[in-house]
N, C-alpha and C positions, 0 to 999 in steps of 0.2 A: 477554573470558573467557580463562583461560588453560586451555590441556589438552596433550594433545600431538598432534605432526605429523597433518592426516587424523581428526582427532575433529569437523571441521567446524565449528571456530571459526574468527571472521573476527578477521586480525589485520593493522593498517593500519601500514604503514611511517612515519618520522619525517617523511619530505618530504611523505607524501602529506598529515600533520596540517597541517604547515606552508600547504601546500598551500590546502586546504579551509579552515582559517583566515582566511587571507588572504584569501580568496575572499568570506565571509561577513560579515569585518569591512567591507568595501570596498562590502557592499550595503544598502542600506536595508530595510525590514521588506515594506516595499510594492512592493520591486522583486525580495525572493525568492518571494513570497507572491501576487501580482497574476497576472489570467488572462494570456495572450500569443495575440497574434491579436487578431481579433476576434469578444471572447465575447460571448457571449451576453446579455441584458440580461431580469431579470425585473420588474415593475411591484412587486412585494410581496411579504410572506413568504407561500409556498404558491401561487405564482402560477405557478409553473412545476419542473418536479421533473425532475431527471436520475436514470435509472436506468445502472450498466454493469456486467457480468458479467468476473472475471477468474479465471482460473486460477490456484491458487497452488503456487508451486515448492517443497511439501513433500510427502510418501509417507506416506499416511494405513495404518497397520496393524490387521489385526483383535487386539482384547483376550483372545488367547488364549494357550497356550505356544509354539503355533507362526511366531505374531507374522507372519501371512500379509498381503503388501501389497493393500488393495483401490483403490487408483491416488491421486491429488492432485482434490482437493475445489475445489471453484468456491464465490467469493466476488462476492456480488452485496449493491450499495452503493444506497441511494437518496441523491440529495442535494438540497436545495432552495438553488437559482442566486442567488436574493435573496439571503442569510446564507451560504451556502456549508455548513449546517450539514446532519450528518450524519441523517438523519431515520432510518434503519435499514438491519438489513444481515440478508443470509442466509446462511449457510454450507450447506454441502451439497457431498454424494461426486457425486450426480446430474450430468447437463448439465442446463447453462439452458433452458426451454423459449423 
């Protein structure tokens, strides 16, 4: 995105492209994409569900003219380990319980 200086656009240098290019051409699909460690292993789809809560690094404001901050919202993801596939997600200003 272009704007100016401090509007909070992210703007990536020419080596860094080169960079990360490089980087991605040189991997295969299964070696960006694959767990590391030793994951976890499910029998089937729904056989086993990851849930994890994260904080996100944005400033949620009240919809008024005073546009008052009521703090950064928690995002909380289920996923199922067999397909890796996103089964649901919550948003919420709350903490996790």
């Amino acid at each position: 995105m272009r704007g100016h200086a401090g509007d909070g656009d992210i703007r990536l240098l020419p080596s860094m492209l080169i960079t990360a290019n490089a980087t991605i051409r040189n991997c295969s699909t299964n070696d960006l994409f694959r767990p590391h460690g030793n994951p976890i292993q499910a029998d089937g789809p729904l056989a086993l569900v990851q849930m994890d809560h994260m904080r996100l690094d944005i400033e949620v404001v009240e919809d008024t003219a005073d546009r008052e901050p009521m703090g950064k919202p928690w995002l909380t993801v289920a996923i199922d380990v067999y397909s890796r596939a996103v089964l649901g997600f919550y948003l919420s200003i709350l903490d996790p319980n």
